[in-house]
C-alpha positions in Angstrom: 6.0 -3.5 -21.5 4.5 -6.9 -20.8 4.0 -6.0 -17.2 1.3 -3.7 -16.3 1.0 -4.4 -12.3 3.7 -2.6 -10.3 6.1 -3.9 -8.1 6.2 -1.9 -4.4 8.9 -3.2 -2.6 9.8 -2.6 1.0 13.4 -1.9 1.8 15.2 -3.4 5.0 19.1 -4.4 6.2 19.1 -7.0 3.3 18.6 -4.7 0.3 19.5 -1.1 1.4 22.8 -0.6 0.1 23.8 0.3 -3.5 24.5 -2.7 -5.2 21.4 -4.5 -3.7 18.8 -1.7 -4.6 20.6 -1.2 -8.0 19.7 -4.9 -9.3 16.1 -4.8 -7.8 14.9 -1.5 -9.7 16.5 -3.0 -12.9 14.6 -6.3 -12.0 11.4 -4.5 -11.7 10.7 -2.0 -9.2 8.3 0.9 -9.3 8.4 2.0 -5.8 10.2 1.9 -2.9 8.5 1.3 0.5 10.1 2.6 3.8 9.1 1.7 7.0 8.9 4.1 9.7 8.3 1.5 12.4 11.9 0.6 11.7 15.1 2.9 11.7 15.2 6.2 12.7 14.4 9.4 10.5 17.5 10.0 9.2 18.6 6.4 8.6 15.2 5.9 6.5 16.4 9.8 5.1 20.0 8.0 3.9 17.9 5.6 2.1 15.7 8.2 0.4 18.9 9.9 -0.9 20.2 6.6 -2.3 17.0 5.3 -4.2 16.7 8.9 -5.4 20.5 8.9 -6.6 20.1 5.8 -8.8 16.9 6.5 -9.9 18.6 9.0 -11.9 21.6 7.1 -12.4 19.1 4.8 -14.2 17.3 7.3 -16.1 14.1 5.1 -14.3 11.3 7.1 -12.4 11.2 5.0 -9.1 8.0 6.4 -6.3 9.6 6.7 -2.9 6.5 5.7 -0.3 7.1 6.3 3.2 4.8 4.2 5.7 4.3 5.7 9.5 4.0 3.5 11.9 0.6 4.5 13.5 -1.3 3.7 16.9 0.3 0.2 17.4 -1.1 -0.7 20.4 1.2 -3.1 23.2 0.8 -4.3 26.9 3.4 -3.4 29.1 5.8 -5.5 30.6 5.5 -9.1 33.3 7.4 -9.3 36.3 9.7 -11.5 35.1 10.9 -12.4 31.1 9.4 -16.4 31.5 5.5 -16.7 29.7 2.4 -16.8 31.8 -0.2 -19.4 31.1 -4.1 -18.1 30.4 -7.1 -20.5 31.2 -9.8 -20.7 29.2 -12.7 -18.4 31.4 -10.4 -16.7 33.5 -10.4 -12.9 34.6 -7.3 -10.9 33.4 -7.5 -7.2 34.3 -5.7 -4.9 31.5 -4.9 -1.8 33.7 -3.2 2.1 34.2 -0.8 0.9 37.0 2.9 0.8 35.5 3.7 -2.0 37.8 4.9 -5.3 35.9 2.3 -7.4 35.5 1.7 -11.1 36.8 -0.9 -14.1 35.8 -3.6 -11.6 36.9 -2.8 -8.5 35.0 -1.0 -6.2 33.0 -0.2 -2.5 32.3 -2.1 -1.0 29.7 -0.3 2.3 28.6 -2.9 3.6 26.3 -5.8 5.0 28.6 -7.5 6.1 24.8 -7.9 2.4 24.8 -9.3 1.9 28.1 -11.5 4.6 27.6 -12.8 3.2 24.4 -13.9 -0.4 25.1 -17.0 -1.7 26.0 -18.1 -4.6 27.9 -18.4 -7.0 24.5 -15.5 -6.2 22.7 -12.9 -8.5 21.8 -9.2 -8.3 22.3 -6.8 -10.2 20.3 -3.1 -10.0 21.2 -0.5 -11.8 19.7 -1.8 -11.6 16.3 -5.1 -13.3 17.4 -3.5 -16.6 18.8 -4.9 -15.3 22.2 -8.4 -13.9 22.4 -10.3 -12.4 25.5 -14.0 -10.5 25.7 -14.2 -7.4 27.8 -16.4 -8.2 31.2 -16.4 -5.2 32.5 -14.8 -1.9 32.0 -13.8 1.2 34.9 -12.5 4.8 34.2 -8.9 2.6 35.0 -8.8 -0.9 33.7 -10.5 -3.5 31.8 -11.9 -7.0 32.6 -11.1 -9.6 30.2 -12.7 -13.1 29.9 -10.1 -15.6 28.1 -11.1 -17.5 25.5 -9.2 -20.2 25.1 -5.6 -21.3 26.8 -2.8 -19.7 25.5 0.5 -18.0 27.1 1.2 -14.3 27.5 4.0 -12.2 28.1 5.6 -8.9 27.7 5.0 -6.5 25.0 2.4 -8.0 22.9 0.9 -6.2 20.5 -3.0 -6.6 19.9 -6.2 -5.3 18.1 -9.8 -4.9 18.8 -11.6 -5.1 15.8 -15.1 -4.6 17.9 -14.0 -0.9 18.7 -13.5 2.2 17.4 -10.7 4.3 19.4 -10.8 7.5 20.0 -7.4 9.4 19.2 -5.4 10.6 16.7 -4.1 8.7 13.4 -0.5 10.2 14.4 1.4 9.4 17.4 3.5 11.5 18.5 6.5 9.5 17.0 4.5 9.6 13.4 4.5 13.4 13.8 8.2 13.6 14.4 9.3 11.0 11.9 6.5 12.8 9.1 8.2 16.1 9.7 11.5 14.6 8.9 10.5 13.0 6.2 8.4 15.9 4.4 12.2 17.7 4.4 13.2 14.6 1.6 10.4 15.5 -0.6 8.5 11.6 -0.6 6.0 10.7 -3.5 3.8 8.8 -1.0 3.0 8.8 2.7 1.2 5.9 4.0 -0.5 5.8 6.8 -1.3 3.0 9.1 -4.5 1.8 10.9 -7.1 4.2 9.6 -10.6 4.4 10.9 -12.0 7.1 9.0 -11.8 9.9 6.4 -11.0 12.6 9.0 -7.7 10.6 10.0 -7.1 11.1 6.2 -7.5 14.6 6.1 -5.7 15.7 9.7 -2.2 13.9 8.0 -3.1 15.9 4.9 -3.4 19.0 6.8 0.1 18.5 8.6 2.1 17.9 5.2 0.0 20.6 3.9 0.9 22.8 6.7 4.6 21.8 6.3 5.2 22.1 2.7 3.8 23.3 -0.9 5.4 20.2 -2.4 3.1 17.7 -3.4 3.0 14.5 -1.5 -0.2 12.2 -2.2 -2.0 10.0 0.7 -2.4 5.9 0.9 -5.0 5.0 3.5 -4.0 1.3 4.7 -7.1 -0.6 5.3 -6.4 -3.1 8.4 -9.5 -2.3 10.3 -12.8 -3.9 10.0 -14.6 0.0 10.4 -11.7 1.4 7.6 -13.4 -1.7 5.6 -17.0 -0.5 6.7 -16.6 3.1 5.2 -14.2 2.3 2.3 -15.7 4.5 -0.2 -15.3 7.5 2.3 -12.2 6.9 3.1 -10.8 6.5 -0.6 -12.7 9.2 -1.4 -10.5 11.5 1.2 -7.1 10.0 0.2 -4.9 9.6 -2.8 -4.9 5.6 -2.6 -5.2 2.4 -0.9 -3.4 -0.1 0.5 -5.4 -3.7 1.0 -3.2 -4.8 4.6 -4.0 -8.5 4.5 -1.9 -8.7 7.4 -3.5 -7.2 10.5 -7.1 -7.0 8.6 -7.1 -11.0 8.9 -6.8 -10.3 12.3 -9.3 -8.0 12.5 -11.6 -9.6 10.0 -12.7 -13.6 9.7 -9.5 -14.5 7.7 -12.2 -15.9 5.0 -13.4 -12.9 4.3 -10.5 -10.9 3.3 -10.1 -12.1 -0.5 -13.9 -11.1 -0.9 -13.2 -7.7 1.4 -10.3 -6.9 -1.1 -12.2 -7.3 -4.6 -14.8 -5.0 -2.9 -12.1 -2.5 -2.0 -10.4 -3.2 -5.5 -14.0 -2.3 -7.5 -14.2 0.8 -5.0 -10.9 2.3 -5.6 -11.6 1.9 -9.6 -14.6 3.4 -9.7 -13.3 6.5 -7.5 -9.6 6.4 -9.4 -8.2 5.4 -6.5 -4.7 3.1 -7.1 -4.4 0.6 -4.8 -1.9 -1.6 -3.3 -2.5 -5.3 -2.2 0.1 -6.2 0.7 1.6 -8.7 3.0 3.0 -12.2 2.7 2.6 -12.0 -1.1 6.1 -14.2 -1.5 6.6 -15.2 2.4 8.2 -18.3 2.3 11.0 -16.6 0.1 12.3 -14.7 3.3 14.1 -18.1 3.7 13.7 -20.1 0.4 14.6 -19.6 -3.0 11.5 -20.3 -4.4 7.9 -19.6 -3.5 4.9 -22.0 -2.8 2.1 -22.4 -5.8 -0.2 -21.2 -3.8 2.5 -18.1 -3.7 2.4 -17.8 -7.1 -1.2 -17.6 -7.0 -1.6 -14.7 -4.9 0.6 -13.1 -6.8 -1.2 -13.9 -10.2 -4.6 -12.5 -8.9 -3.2 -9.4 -8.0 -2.5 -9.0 -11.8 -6.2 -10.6 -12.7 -8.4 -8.5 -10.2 -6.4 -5.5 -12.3 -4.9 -3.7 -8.6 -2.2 -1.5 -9.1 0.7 -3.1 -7.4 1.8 -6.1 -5.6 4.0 -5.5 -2.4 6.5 -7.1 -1.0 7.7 -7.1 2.6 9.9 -9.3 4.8 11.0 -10.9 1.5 13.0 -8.6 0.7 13.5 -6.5 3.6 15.3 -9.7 6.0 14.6 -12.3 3.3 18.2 -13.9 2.5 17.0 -13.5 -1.5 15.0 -9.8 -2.2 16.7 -9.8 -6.0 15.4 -13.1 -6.4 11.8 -12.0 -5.0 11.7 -9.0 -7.3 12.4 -11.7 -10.2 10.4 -13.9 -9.2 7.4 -11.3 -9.0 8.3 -9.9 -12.2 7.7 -13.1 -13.8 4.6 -14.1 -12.5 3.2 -10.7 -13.2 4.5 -10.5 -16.5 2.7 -13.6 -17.5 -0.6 -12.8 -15.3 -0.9 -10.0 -17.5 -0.1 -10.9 -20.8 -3.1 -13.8 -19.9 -5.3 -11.1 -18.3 -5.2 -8.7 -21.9 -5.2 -12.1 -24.2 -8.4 -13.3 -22.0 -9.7 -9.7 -20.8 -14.0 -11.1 -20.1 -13.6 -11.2 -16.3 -15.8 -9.5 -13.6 -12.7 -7.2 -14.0 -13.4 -5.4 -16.8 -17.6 -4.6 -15.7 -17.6 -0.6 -15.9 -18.3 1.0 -12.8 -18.4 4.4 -14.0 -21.0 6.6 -15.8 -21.1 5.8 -19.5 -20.3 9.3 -19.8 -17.3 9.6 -18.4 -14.1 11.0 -20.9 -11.2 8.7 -19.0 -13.9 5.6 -19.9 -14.0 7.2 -23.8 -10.9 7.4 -24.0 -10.1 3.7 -23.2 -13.0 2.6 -25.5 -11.2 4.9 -28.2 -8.2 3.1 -28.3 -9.2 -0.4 -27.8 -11.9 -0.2 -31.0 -8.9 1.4 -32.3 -6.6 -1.5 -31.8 -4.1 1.5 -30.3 -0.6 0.7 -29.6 -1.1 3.1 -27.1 -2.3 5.9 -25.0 0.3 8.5 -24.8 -0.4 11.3 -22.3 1.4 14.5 -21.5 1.0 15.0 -18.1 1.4 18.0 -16.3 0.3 16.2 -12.9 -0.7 12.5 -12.3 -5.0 13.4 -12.9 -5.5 12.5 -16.5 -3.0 9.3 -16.3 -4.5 8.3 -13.3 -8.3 8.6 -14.1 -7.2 6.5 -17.2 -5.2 4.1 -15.6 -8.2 3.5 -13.3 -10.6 1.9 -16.4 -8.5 -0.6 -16.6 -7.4 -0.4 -20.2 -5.3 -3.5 -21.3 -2.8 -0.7 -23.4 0.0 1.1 -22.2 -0.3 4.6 -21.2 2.8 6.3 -22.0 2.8 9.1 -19.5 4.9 12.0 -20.7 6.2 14.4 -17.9 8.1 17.7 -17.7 9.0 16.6 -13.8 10.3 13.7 -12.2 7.6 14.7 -9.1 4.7 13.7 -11.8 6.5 10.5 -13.0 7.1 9.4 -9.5 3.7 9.5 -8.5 2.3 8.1 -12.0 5.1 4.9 -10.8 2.3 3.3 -8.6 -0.9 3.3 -11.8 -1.2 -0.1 -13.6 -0.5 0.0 -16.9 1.2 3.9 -16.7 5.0 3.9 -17.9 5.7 7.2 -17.0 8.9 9.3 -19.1 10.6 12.4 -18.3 11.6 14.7 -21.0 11.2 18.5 -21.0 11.7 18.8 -24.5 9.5 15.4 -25.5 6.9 17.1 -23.3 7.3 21.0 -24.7 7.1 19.9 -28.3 4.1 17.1 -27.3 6.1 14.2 -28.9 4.1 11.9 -29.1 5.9 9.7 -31.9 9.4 9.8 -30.5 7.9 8.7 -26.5 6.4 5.9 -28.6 9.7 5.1 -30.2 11.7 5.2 -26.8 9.5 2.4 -25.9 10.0 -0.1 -28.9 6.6 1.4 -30.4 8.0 2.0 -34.1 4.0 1.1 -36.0 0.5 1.5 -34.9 -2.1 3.9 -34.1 -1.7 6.0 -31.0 -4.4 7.7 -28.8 -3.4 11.0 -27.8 -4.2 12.8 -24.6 -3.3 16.5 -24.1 -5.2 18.5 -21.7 -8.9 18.9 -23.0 -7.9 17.6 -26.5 -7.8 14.2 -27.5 -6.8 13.1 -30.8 -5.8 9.7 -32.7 -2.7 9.5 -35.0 -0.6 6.8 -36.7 3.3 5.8 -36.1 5.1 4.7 -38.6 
């Protein structure tokens, strides 16, 4: 147990068959990330079915997250497959006309999007390398300014961080591909560019609609207004997910490491798990080993005390993803046996009322010197409000269903067990022992009652 901080990994062609998967969940990983915006439903459905089947094979609980793709926004298509070159201050016209576009223009599918900019606002396409400022907007197109020269061509994808659009969190693919995937029973449904709590609460509504099985909510943060009403927004879901990728778009690249300690200190105070994402070990999609500043990012995932680490084209095209979930395993290891040994960082600063029973509980076994929490869980509530102070001692979460342990998979610090009879007889000694815990005093958490006994 010297690793607190989970591993989410994302699963592509270059780790989704047996063998593959087999050696990264014995290396290290908690929960297995599909992505939606890949493969169709019952591709991503085989996969399911295979993580489930040697999760069990394993005797490991391993979270299955499923992440919908979400209003991705793209230009249509140019005239001809060669790029166009943009001056600096020239007009280009983003409009409803499905003609191919030329040097002048381009097709705009989304009329939400035309309908929701205003002369001011900035689009960025190609992941920002090309920037333009709405002149003037009509009930039908868009005139752009460009900022700078760059070259354009079809399909690009692009984001306006100045604007807030006006449509539904779900596409019409995310509703089809969420109805699938509520049939395969997934621990996690993540969704992508939120803006506010209500998109939260319209996906909840659909699995709710859909099914009595419980299925808990990541918001992805990648928009600077998602950043804006954080609190709300954690608030309305089960989780977070810190998206360095398109919020450095979105946001001044600089400020994302200060915008994801904010989000971090939210999401603790609210017990809120959350994820920090994208290009954690990049340069291992094509190298064996990752850059120190790599292994950096990796290590302050573990010291700012966030739930997981995710990986993504590492291992989902990366020519190495065992490797990756090594290599993470081992910087996380080590990031967290520092963090306990040398726990006075801004980290550990209570946010919560002094008060609060999850907060005593913690204090309780570190003046204690516990080797331990042990929890029987009925759901993920207590483990999780526990999990979110931060304690540097394992919670041993004992469940009577693997639905419970799944979704306690994704809480620092929580290594989740489950045994019917461990959990009808409230074994607290022998889920000690089946984690090398043989001495020591051990803080236990049943229901309403909390109690302190000694092993050994």
């Amino acid at each position: 147990m010297n690793r607190f901080t989970k591993i989410t990994a994302s699963i592509g062609p270059k780790c989704d068959n047996r063998e593959t998967l087999t050696k990264m969940i014995q290396a290290g990983v908690n929960i297995c990330r599909l992505n939606f915006s890949h493969d169709t439903g019952d591709v991503q459905g085989q996969k399911i079915d295979l993580i489930r089947d040697i999760s069990h094979e394993l005797h490991t609980p391993v979270a299955i997250m499923i992440d919908l793709q979400g209003p991705k926004h793209r230009i249509g298509n140019f005239a001809t497959d060669e790029k166009y070159h943009l001056r600096a201050g020239q007009k280009f016209t983003f409009d409803s006309d499905p003609t191919p576009g030329d040097e002048t223009r381009v097709y705009l599918p989304d009329s939400d999007v035309i309908n929701s900019l205003n002369v001011g606002d900035r689009i960025l396409l190609n992941d920002g390398k090309i920037e333009m400022r709405v002149d003037a907007a009509f009930p039908d197109k868009i005139v752009a300014v460009v900022a700078h020269d760059a070259d354009i061509w079809s399909r690009r994808g692009f984001n306006l961080p100045d604007t807030e659009i006006a449509t539904s969190v779900l596409t019409d693919k995310d509703r089809a591909d969420l109805e699938y995937a509520i049939t395969k029973q997934p621990d996690w449904v993540a969704i992508s560019f939120v803006q506010r709590p209500e998109d939260v609460a319209e996906v909840r509504d659909f699995i709710t609609a859909r099914t009595s099985h419980p299925i808990k909510i990541i918001a992805k943060i990648e928009r600077p207004n998602a950043v804006d009403r954080i609190t709300d927004i954690a608030a309305a879901a089960d989780g977070i997910m810190i998206a360095r990728g398109d919020l450095a778009v979105e946001v001044p690249f600089e400020q994302v490491p200060a915008i994801s300690r904010r989000i971090i200190r939210e999401c603790r105070k609210l017990n809120r798990p959350v994820i920090v994402a994208t290009q954690m070990l990049g340069s291992m999609v094509d190298n064996d080993f990752p850059t120190r500043a790599e292994i950096s990012d990796v290590a302050n995932t573990a010291y700012l005390r966030a739930d997981s680490a995710m990986t993504s084209e590492e291992t989902t095209i990366g020519m190495h993803p065992v490797d990756v979930i090594n290599t993470m395993n081992k910087i996380l290891s080590y990031a967290d046996s520092d963090a306990i040994a040398n726990p006075y960082d801004w980290s550990r600063v209570e946010n919560v009322p002094e008060n609060d029973w999850s907060r005593s509980v913690a204090s309780m076994a570190y003046l204690n010197r516990a080797a331990a929490i042990v929890v029987f869980a009925r759901d993920a509530d207590i483990a999780t409000q526990i999990a979110c102070r931060k304690p540097d001692i394992p919670i041993l979460a004992v469940c009577s269903e693997y639905v419970v342990a799944n979704h306690l998979c994704l809480l620092r610090g929580v290594f989740p067990v489950c045994d019917t009879q461990l959990f009808a007889q409230r074994d607290a000694f022998n889920a000690a022992r089946q984690f090398g815990i043989n001495i020591g005093r051990l803080v236990i958490v049943d229901e309403d009652k909390i109690s302190l006994r000694t092993i050994g």
